[in-house]
C-alpha positions as CSV (number, residue, x, y, z in Angstrom):
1,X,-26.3,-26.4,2.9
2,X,-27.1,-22.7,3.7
3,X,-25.0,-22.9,7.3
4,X,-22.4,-23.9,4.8
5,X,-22.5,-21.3,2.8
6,X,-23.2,-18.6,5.0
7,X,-19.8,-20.1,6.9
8,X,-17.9,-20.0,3.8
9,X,-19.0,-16.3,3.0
10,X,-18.4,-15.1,6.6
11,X,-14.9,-16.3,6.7
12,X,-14.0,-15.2,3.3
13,X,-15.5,-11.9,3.9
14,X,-13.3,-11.5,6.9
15,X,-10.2,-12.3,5.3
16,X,-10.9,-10.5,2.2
17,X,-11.3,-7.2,4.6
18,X,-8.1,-8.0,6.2
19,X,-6.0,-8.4,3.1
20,X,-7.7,-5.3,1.4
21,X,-7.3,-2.8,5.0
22,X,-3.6,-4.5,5.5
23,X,-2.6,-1.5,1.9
24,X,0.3,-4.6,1.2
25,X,0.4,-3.6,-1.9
26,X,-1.8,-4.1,-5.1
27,X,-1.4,-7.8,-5.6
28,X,-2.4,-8.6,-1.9
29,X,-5.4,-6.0,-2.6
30,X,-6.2,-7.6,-5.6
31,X,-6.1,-11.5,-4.1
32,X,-8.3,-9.8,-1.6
33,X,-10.6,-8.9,-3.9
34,X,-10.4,-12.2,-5.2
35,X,-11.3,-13.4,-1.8
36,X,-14.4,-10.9,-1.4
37,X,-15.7,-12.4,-4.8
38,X,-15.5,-15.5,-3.2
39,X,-17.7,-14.5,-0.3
40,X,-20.1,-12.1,-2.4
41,X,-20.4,-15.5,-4.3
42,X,-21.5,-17.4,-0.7
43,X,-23.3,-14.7,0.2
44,X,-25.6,-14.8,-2.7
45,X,-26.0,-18.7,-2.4
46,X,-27.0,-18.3,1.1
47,X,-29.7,-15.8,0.4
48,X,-30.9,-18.1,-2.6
49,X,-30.6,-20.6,0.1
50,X,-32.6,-18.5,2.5
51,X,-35.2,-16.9,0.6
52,X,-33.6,-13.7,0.7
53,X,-33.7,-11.7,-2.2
54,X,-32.2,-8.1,-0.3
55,X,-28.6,-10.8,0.2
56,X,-28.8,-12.4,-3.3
57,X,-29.1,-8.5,-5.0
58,X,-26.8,-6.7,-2.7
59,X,-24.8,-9.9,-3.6
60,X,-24.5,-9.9,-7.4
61,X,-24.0,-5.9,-7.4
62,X,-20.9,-6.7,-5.2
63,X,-19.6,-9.6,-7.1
64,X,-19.8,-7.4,-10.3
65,X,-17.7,-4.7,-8.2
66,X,-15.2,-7.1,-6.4
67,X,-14.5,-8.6,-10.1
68,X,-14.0,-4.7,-11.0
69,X,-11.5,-5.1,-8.0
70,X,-9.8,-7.7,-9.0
71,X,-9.3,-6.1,-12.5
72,X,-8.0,-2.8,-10.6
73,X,-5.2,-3.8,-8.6
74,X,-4.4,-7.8,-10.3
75,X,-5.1,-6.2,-13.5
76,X,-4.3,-2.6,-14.3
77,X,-2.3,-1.7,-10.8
78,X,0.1,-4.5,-11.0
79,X,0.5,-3.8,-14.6
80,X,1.3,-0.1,-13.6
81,X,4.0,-1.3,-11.1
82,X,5.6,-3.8,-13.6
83,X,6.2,-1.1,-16.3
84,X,8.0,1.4,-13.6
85,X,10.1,-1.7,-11.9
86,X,11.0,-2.9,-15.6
87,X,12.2,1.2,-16.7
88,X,14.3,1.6,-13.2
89,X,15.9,-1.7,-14.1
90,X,16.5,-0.4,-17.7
91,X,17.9,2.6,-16.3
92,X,20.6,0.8,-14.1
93,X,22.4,-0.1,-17.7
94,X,22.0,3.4,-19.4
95,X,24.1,5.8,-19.1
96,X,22.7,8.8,-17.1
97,X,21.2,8.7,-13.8
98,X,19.3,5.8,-12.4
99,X,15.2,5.6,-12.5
100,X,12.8,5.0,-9.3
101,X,9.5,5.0,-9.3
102,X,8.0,7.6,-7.2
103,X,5.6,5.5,-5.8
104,X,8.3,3.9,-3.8
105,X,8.6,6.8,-1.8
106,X,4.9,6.3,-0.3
107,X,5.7,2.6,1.0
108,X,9.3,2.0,0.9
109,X,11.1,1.2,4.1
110,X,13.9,3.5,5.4
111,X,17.0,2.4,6.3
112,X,19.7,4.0,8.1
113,X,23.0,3.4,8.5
114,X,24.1,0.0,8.5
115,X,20.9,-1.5,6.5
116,X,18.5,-0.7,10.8
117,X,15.1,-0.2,9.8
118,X,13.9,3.3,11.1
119,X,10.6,3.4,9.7
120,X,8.2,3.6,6.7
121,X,8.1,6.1,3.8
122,X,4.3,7.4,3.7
123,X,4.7,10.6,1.6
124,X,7.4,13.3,-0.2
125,X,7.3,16.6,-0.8
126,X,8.0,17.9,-4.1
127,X,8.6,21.2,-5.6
128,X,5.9,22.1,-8.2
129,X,8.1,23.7,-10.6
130,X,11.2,21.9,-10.2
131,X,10.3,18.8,-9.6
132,X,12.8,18.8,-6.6
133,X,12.3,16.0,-3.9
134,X,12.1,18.7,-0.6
135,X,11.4,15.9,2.0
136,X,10.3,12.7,3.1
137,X,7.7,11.7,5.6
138,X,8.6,8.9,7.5
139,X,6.0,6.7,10.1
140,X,8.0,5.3,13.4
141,X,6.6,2.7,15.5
142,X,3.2,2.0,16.0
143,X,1.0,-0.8,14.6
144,X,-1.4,-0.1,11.8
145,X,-1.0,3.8,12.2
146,X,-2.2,4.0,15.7
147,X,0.7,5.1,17.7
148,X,3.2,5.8,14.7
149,X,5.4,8.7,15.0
150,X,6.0,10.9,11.8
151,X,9.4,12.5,11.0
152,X,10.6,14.8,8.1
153,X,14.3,13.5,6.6
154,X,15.6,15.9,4.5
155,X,15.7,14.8,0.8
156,X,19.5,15.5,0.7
157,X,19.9,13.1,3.2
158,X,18.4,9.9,1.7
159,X,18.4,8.5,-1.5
160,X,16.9,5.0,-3.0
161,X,18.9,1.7,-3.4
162,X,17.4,-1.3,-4.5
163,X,13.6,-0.8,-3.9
164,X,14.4,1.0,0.2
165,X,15.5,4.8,1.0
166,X,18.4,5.0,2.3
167,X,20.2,7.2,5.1
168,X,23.3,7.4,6.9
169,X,21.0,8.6,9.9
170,X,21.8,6.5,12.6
171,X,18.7,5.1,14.8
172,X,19.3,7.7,17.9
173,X,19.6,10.9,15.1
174,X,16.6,9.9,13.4
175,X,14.9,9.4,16.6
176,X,15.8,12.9,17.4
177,X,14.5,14.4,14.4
178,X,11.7,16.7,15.2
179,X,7.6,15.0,14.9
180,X,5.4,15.8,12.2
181,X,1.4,16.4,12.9
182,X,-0.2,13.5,10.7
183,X,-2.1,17.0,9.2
184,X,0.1,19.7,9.3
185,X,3.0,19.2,7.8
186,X,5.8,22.3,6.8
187,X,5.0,24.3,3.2
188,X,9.3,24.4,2.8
């Protein structure tokens, strides 16, 4: 029964970490969390199991914080999300100009002309006292930040539509934009 459980928490553990370090978004955080309690939960079975009481008390502190987790992004974060998606949908029928939330503009994909995906928003710069969108940082290429190219689009030339920014950029003059160092990026 313990190599069953110790199976059971290693796998779980292991996906959990995946789903939490893949940043998919809350609700793939959160069911990662869910995972991890799953595996905290083998974990301290297998040290009951075992006879070791360092695994079953590192492994009820760590239940108690992956539930914490869960709460975090299933609970408050998705809530969160759900409140801004439900005001830029209430601002579509209002008069005035349409809502987005801002946090779109540190995941959302950008596309250029013609709907071609030309990377991933990770950032904006805004203007402290205006409020002012300056620029975008945009990741190109790569897999899971290693190897990924960052580029600065203008704010004038992008806006959002339907949950993506959007740019008549086409694939060869975004590629020519100039790079940004992941951590130095321009103060205008």
């Amino acid at each position: 029964m313990d190599q069953l459980a110790s199976w059971v928490a290693t796998a779980t553990t292991i996906l959990a970490a995946c789903l939490t370090a893949s940043n998919l978004g809350s609700r793939i955080t959160g069911y990662g969390f869910v995972v991890f309690t799953v595996g905290s939960i083998a974990w301290f079975a297998t040290g009951l199991l075992t006879g070791q009481p360092a695994l079953v008390w590192t492994n009820a502190v760590m239940t108690l914080l992956n539930l914490f987790g869960v709460y975090r992004w299933l609970g408050r974060q998705a809530k969160v999300e759900d409140g801004a998606q439900k005001a830029a949908e209430k601002s579509r029928d209002l008069p005035g100009e349409t809502l987005f939330p801002a946090s779109t503009l540190a995941s959302a994909k950008l596309k250029g002309q013609g709907g071609v995906d030309l990377g991933t928003c990770v950032d904006a710069m805004v203007g402290c006292g205006s409020g002012r969108l300056s620029y975008l940082v945009v990741a190109q290429g790569g897999v899971a930040g290693v190897g990924e190219t960052f580029r600065r689009v203008e704010w004038q030339n992008a806006h959002v539509h339907e949950g993506a920014v959007t740019t008549e950029l086409q694939p060869e003059a975004f590629a020519g934009l100039p790079e940004l160092a992941k951590d130095d990026w321009p103060g205008r």
